[in-house]
Structures are given as C-alpha cells and as structure tokens.
N, C-alpha and C positions, 0 to 999 in steps of 0.2 A: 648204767646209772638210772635208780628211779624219779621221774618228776614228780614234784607236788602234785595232786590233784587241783589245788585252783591255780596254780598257776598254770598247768594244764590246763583248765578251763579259760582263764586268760587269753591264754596265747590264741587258742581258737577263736576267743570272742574278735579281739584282735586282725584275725584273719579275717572273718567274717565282715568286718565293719571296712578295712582296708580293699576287699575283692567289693562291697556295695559302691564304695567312692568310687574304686575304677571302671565300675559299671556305672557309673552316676555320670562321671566326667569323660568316658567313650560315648556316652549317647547325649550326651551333653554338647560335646563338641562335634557327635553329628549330626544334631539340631542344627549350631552356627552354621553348620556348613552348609544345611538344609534350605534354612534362611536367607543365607548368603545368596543361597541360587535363585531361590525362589524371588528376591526380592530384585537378581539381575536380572531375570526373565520379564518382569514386565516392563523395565527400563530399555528391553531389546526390544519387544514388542512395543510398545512406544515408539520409536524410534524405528521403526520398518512400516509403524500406519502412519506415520509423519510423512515417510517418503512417498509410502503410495500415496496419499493427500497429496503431494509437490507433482506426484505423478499426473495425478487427475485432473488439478488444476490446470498444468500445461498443457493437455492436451485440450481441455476446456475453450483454452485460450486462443489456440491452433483452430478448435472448431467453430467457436463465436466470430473468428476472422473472415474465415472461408466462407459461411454458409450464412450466418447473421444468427442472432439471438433467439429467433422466432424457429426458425429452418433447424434449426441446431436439436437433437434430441441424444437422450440419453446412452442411445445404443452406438452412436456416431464419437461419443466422448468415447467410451469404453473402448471401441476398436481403436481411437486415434491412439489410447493410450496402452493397445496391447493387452487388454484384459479382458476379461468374461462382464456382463451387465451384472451377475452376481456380485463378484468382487466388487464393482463400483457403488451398490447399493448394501454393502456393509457399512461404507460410507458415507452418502448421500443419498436420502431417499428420493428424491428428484433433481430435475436438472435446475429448478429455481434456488434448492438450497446449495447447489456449484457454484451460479451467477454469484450467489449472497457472499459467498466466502470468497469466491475469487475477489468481487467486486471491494468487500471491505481489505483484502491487504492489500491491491493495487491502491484505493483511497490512503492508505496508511501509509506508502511510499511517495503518494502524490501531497500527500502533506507536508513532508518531510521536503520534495522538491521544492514547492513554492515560498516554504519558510526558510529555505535559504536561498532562494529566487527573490525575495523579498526583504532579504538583510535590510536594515537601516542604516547603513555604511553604505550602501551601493547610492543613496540622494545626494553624497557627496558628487556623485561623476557628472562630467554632462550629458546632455541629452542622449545621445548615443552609445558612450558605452552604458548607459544607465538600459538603455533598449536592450543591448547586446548580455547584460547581466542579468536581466530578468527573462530576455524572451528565449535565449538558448538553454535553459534547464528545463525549461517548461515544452519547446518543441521537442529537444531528444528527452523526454521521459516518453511524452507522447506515441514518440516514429518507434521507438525501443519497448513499450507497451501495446502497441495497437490494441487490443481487445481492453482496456481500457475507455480509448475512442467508441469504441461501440456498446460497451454497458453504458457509457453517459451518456448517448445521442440516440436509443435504439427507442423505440416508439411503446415495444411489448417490455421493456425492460421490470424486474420487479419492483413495488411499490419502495422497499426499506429502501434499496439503490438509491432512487430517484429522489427519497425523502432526504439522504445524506448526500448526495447530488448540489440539489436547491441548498443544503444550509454551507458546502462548502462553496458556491456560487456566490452566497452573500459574500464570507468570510473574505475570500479574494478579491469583490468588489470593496469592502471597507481597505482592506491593506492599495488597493489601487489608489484610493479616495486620498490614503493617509501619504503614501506617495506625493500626487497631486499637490497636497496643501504643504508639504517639506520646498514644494518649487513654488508654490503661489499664497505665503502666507495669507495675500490680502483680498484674495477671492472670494465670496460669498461661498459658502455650504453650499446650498443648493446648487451651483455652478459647476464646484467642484463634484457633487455627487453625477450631473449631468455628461461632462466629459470623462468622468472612469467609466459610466456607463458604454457611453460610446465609442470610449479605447477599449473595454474590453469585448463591445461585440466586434469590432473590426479585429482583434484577434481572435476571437472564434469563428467569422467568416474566415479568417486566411488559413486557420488549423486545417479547416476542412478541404482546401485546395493545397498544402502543404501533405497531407495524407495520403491523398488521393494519388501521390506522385511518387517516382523513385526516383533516388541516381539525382543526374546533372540537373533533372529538371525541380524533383525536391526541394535540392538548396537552392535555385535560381526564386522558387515561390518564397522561399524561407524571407530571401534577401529582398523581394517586392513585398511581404509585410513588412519588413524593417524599416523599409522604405517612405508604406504607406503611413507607418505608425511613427513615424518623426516628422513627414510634412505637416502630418494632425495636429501633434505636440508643442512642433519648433515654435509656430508663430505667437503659442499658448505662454511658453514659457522661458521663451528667449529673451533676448536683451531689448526685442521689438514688437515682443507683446502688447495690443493694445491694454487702457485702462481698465482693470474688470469692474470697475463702477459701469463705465461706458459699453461694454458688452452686455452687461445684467440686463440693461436697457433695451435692449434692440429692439427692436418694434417687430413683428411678426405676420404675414400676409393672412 
C-alpha cells in the first residue's frame, strides 16, 4: 500500500515533535532530580557544620573548665575535640569568637532558666519554698554548665560577653526587686532596691563556694545558702518584720 506523501510528511513530523518531548521531559526530569540532590546536599552539609560547631563548643567548655579562659588556646580546643586546628578555623577564626558563641547559647538557656525561676506564681509560696523555687533552677543550671561560671566571672573574658553579662545582671536584679515588693508592698523603692541588691550578692558569694565543691559537700553549701538567704529575708518579710517606715530611718554610724 502506497502512503500519501503529506501524510507521510506528517507522520514523521509527528515523530520528530514526540522523540523532542521525550527528550525534553528525560532531561527534564533529570534536572528535578538534579536539583533534588543538589538542594539535599547542602541541608546535609548544614547539618554535619552544626554538629561540628556542638562539637567545638563542648570541647570549648571542657577546656574553659580546666585551664580557664585566659590559659585556654585554640589548639587545646581542637585536640579536646579530636580535630586538626585546620578544621576548627573553618569555623572559628579564634578562640574569642568560640567564648562569643558558646557564651551567647549558654546566656540563651540561662535566660530561659531564671524566667521560669522567676515565675510570678512562685510570690504565692512562703518564704522558703519561694527560696527553694527560685534558687534550685538557678544553682543546677549553673553546677550542670560550669564554663558558664567562668565566662561570667573570668577577668580576660571578651568585652560582648561581659556587656550582655551586666545588662542580664540588671535584668535579674529588677525581677529580684519586683519579687521583694509582691512581699512588701509597703516599703519604699529605694529599700527594696537595697535588699535585692544584697540577696543577690549573698547568692553570688555562695554560687562561688557551692562550685568550688562536689558530692556531699556541694549540697551541704547549696543548703547553708538557703539557709543564709532566709535568715536575711525571714525578719524582712515575715509576720515580724519590723515597720519599713522605721527601718528607712535608721540612723547610720
């Protein structure tokens, strides 16, 4: 049987247009796949300079412990954590910009601890467990952080640190303050600003003998701040608190 000529022509065009599509949509679809990969590849790699970062920082942590912040050098991080000084300065080009990141997600966790240390539900309790709700989140984040204790208290520590240091120092003195005044509505400001002041250095004098310690003797410190920071308190804002007009007053040697 003869075929037309255009329909002959036809037919081949036909082909020709059907073999372009399946060439269009095989390399089409292995673009997507291309893409697919390409675009899990850096979600992997993300995701493996995360860990080494978690890597780095621990060991960071380990060596800020041991040696102190000053003592501490970059090649001492790298070994703690098992790696070449190369590898670590893919990441951090010195050991001050480790302290910065370590130092801001610990501050980032210790925020989160004091703000629920400092619930406004916990001025409901007395004196004591009101101790026990505030000062147990705040000493095990501490004893369970250590190198924590030591970017806030370290002498060489870097300036950013120390700047976000001081304004979360204020921050915890006003929530101390606002504490204070939920028990003594009728105390002068000024009074109440003076006694958070001085609850909370008598808790950062006992942090530092609570740190210094392990084991049995640890919690024996833990329990003589609790101790010493409710005889402070009790007389302040117990049922036998004197008048704080009459305190305002005291005359001073």
């Amino acid at each position: 049987m003869t075929v037309p000529e255009g329909k002959a022509n036809k037919t081949a065009t036909e082909a020709a247009v059907e073999a372009a599509t399946e060439a269009a949509g095989a390399a089409g679809a292995a673009g997507a796949t291309d893409g697919a990969a390409d675009s899990a590849r850096p979600r992997r790699r993300q995701a493996r300079g995360e860990a080494r970062i978690a890597q780095l920082l621990r060991a960071a942590a380990d060596v800020f412990c041991t040696s102190g912040y000053t003592a501490s050098s970059t090649n001492a991080i790298a070994r703690e954590a098992g790696v070449s000084p190369g590898t670590l300065y893919q990441f951090f080009p010195n050991k001050e910009a480790i302290a910065v990141e370590l130092g801001d997600r610990l501050l980032d966790r210790w925020r989160e601890t004091y703000g629920a240390a400092f619930d406004q539900s916990h001025t409901e309790l007395p004196l004591d467990r009101l101790l026990d709700a505030i000062l147990d989140p705040l000493i095990t984040f501490n004893c369970e952080n250590p190198a924590f204790f030591v970017l806030m208290h370290g002498s060489e520590i870097p300036g950013r640190i120390t700047e976000t240091h001081d304004t979360l120092h204020a921050t915890m003195l006003t929530r101390v303050e606002s504490v204070l005044a939920d028990y003594l509505p009728d105390m002068p400001a000024p009074q109440i600003h003076r006694i958070a002041e001085m609850a909370f250095m008598v808790f950062k004098a006992g942090l530092d003998l609570v740190m210094a310690s392990e084991g049995e003797e640890r919690a024996a410190y833990i329990q003589e701040l609790k101790t010493v920071m409710f005889r402070y308190l009790d007389p302040l804002v117990g049922d036998d608190a004197p008048c704080p007009a009459t305190a305002e007053h005291i005359d001073t040697p």
